[in-house]
C-alpha positions as CSV (number, residue, x, y, z in Angstrom):
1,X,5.4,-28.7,-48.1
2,X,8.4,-27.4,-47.5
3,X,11.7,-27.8,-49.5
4,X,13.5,-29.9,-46.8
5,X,10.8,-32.6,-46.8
6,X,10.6,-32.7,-50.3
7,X,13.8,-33.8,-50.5
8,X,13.6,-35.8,-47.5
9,X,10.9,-37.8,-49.6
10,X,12.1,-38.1,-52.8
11,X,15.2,-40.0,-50.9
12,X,13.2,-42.5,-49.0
13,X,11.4,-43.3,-52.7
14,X,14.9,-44.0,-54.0
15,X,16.2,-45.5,-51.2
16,X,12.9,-47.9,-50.7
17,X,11.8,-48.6,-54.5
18,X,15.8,-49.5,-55.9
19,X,14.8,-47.0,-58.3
20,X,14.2,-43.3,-59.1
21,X,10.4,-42.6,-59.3
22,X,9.5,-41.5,-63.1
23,X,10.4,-37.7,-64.2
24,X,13.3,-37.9,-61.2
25,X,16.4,-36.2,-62.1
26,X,19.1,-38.0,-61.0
27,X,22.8,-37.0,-60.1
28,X,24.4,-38.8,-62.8
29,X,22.4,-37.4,-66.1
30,X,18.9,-36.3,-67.5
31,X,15.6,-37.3,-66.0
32,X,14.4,-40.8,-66.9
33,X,11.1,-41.7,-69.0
34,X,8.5,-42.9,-67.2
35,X,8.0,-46.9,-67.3
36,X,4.6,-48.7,-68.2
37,X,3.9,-51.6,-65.9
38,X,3.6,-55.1,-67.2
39,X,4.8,-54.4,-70.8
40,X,8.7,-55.9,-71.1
41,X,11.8,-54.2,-72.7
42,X,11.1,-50.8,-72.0
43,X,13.7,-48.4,-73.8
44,X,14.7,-45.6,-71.2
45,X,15.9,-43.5,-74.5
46,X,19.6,-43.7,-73.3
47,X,19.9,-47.0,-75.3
48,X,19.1,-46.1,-78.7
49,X,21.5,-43.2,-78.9
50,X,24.8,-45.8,-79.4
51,X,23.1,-47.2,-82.2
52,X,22.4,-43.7,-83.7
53,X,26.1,-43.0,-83.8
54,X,27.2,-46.3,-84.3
55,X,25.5,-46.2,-87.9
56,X,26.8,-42.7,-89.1
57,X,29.4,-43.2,-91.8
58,X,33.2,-42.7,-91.6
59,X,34.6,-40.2,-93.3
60,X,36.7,-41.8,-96.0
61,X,39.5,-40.1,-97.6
62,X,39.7,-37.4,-100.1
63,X,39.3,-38.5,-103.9
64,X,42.8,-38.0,-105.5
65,X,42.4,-35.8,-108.3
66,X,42.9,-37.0,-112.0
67,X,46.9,-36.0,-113.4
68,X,48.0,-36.8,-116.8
69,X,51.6,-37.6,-116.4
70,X,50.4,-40.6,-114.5
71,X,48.4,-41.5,-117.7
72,X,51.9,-40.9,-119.5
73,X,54.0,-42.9,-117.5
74,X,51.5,-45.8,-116.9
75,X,52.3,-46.5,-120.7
76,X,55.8,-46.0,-121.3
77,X,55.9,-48.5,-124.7
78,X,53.5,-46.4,-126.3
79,X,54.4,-43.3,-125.6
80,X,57.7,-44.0,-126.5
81,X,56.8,-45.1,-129.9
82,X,54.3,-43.2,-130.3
83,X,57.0,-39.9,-130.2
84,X,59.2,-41.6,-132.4
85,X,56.2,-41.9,-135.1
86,X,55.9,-38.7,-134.9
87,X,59.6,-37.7,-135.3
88,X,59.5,-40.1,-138.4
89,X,56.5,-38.8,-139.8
90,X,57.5,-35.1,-139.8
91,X,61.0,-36.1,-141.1
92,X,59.8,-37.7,-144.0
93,X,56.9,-34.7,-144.5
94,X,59.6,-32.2,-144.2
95,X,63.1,-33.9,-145.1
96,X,64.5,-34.0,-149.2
97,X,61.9,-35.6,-151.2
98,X,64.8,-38.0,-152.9
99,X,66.6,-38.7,-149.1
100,X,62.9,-39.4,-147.7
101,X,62.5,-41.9,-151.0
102,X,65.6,-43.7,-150.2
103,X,65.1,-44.4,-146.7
104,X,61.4,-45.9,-147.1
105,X,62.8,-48.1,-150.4
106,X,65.8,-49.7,-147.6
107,X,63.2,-50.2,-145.0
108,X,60.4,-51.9,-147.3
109,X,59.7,-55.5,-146.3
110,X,59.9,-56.8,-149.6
111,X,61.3,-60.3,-150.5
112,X,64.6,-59.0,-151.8
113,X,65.1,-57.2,-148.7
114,X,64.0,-59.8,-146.5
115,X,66.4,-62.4,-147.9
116,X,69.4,-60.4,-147.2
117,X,68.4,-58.7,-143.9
118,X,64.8,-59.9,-142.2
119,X,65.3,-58.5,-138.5
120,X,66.8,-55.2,-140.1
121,X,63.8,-54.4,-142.6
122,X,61.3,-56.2,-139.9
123,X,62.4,-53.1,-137.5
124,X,63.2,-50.5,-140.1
125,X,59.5,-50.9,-141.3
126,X,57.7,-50.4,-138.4
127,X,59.5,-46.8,-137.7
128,X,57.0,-45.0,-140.6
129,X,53.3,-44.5,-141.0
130,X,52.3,-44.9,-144.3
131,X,49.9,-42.0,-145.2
132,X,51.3,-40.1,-142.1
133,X,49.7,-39.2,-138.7
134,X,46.9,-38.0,-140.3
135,X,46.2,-42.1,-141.2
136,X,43.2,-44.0,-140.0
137,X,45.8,-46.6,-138.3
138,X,47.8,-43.2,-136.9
139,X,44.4,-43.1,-134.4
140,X,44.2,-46.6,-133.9
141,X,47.7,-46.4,-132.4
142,X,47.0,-43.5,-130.3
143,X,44.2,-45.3,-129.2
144,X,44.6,-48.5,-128.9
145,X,48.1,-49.6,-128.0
146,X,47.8,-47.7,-124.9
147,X,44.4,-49.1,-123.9
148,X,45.9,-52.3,-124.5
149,X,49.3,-51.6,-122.7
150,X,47.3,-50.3,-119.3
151,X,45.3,-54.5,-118.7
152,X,48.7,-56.6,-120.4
153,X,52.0,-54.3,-120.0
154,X,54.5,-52.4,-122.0
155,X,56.5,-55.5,-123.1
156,X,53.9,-57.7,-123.5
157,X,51.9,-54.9,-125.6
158,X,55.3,-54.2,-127.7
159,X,55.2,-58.4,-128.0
160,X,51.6,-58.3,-129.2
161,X,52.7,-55.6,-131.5
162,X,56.0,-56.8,-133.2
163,X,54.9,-60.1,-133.2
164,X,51.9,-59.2,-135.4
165,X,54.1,-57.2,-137.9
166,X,56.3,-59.8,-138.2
167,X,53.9,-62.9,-138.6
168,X,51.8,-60.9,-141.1
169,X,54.8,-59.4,-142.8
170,X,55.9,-63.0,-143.5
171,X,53.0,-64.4,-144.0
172,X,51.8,-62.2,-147.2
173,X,55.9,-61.8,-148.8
174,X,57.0,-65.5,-148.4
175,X,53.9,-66.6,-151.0
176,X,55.0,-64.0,-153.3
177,X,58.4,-65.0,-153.4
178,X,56.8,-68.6,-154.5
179,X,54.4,-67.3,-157.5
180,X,57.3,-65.2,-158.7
181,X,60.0,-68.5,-159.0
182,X,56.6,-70.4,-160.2
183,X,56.2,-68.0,-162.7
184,X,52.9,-66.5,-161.7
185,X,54.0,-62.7,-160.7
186,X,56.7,-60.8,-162.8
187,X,60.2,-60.3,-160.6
188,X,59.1,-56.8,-160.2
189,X,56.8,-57.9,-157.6
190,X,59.9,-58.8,-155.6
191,X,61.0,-54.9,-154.6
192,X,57.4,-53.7,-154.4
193,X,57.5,-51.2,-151.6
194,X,56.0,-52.2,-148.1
195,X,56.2,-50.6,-145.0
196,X,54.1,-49.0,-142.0
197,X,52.7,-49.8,-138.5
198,X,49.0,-51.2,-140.0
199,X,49.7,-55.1,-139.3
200,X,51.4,-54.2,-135.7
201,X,47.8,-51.9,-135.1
202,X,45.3,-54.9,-136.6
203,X,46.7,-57.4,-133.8
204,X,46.6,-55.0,-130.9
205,X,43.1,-54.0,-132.3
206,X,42.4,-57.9,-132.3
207,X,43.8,-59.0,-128.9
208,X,42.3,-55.7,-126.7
209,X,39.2,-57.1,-128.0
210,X,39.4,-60.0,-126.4
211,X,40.7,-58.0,-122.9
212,X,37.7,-56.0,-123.2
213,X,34.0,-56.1,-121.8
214,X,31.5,-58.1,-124.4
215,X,29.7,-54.7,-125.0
216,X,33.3,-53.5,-125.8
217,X,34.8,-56.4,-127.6
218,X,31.8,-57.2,-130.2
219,X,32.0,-53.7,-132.0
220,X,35.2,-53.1,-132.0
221,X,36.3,-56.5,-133.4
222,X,33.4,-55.8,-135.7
223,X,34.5,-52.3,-137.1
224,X,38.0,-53.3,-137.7
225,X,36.6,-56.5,-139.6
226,X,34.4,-54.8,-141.5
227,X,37.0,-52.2,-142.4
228,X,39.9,-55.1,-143.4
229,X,37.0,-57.0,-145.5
230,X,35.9,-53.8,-147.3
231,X,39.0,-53.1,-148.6
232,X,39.9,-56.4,-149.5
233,X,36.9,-56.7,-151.6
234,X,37.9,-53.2,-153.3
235,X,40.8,-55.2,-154.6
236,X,43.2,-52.3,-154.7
237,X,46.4,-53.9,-153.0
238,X,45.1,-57.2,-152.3
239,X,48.3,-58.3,-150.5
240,X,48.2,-55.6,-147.7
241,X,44.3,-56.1,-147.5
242,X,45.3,-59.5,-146.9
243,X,47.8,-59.3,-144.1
244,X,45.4,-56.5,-142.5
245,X,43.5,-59.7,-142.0
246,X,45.3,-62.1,-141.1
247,X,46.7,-59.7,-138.1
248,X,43.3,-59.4,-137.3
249,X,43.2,-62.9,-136.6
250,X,46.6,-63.5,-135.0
251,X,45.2,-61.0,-132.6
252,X,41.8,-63.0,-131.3
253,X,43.8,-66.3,-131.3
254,X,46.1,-64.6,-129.0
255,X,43.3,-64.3,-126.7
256,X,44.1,-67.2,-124.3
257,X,47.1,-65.5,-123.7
258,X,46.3,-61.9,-123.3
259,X,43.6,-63.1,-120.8
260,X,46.3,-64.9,-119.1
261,X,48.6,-62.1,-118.6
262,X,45.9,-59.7,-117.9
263,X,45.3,-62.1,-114.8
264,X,48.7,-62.0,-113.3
265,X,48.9,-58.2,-114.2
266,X,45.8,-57.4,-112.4
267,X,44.1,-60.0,-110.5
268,X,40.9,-62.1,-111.2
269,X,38.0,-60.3,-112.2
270,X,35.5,-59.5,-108.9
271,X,32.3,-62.0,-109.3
272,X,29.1,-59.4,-110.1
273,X,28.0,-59.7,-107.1
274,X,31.0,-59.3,-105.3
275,X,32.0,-55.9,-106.4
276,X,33.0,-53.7,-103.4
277,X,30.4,-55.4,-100.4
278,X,31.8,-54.1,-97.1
279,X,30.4,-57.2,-95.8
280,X,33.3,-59.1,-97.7
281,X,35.8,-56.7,-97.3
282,X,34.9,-57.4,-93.4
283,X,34.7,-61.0,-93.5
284,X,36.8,-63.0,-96.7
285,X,35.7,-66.4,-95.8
286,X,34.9,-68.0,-98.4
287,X,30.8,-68.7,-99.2
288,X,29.2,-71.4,-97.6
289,X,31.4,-71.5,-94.8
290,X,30.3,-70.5,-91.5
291,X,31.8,-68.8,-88.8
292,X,30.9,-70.0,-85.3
């Protein structure tokens, strides 16, 4: 057969059928598969390439990489105390023995000095580490305040803080000042030295506790309890023991609050099964209500 009647016939079987016949290359693309009579929803092989590419995955954007000034400036209260602790600490390591000595005997919350000048001392106090920054509650503050400060905020954590100090501070001298005018301490007890950041540490260890996960929050609340009971049962300074404590506690009754404020600060906490589902982050209606 020759060429011209070849495709003189493939054009009256296109023309005739409505259709290429199968293995026909048409004008417009690749030749077609050949169709099976009497079966129903025959694929040509065209259609199943849109779903191919439909289902590859965007590229999403580049991870940004980790940088530790925004860790610095995400918790400016405690880093801001935190370099003041230490200027305080290596003044009083390096500074005159007898200047050093005077500055931690006018900054002592004792009872005398919280008669004549409570928000003075109350502050003064909380400027020095007792046992410097080589101090078990020297790591608790590096580790803990800024932990907290990240899920509450500076000024609430600096509220948690201060607020602790100050409750505990009162708490364990006002007592004292009672047995000493009852006649049960001598009046030396009234200038005993006390100062340091441990009651301000013990509440922000006891409220991030209650910020935290549940296999978070049951150690650490446990640690720091058994460390305060330990030490109270070693009966060496029974009155700091004491207020370590009770800060303890102020900070798990604060709970209600811290979870409050976490709330606002961050948002609710994602349901379990809710956590990053494109199919929410396509549709936010809320469950059981349909669409039509």
């Amino acid at each position: 057969m020759s060429r011209l009647g070849t495709v003189g016939g493939m054009q009256g079987e296109r023309t005739s059928g409505g259709r290429a016949p199968a293995g026909s290359t048409g004008a417009d693309g690749p030749p077609a598969p050949a169709l099976l009579p009497g079966i129903p929803r025959q694929g040509t092989g065209r259609d199943t390439a849109a779903p191919v590419a439909a289902a590859e995955p965007e590229p999403g954007p580049p991870r940004a990489r980790p940088r530790p000034w925004r860790l610095l400036l995400g918790t400016p209260f405690s880093v801001g105390y935190g370099l003041l602790l230490v200027a305080t600490s290596l003044f009083a390591e390096h500074a005159d023995p007898t200047l050093v000595s005077q500055l931690l005997q006018g900054s002592s919350t004792d009872v005398v000095h919280l008669a004549q000048a409570p928000l003075l001392v109350l502050v003064a106090s909380a400027l020095w580490i007792a046992g410097g920054l080589t101090s078990g509650y020297a790591l608790g503050f590096l580790v803990v305040l800024p932990a907290l400060e990240r899920r509450i905020g500076g000024l609430r954590t600096a509220a948690v803080f201060f607020g602790g100090h100050a409750l505990a501070t009162l708490a364990t001298e006002v007592p004292v000042a009672f047995t000493v005018a009852a006649g049960g301490l001598p009046e030396s007890s009234l200038h005993r030295l006390d100062y340091g950041i441990s009651f301000g540490v013990m509440t922000c260890i006891g409220g991030l506790a209650g910020v935290l996960p549940a296999w978070l929050r049951w150690p650490l609340l446990g640690g720091a309890g058994w460390l305060a009971g330990t030490a109270l049962l070693a009966y060496t300074d029974p009155m700091t023991d004491w207020g370590h404590l009770l800060s303890l506690t102020l900070g798990v009754a604060s709970w209600p609050l811290l979870r409050r404020w976490r709330v606002v600060r961050t948002g609710p906490t994602p349901l379990l099964g809710d956590l990053g589902h494109p199919a929410l982050r396509a549709h936010p209606e809320p469950r059981g209500v349909s669409t039509p």
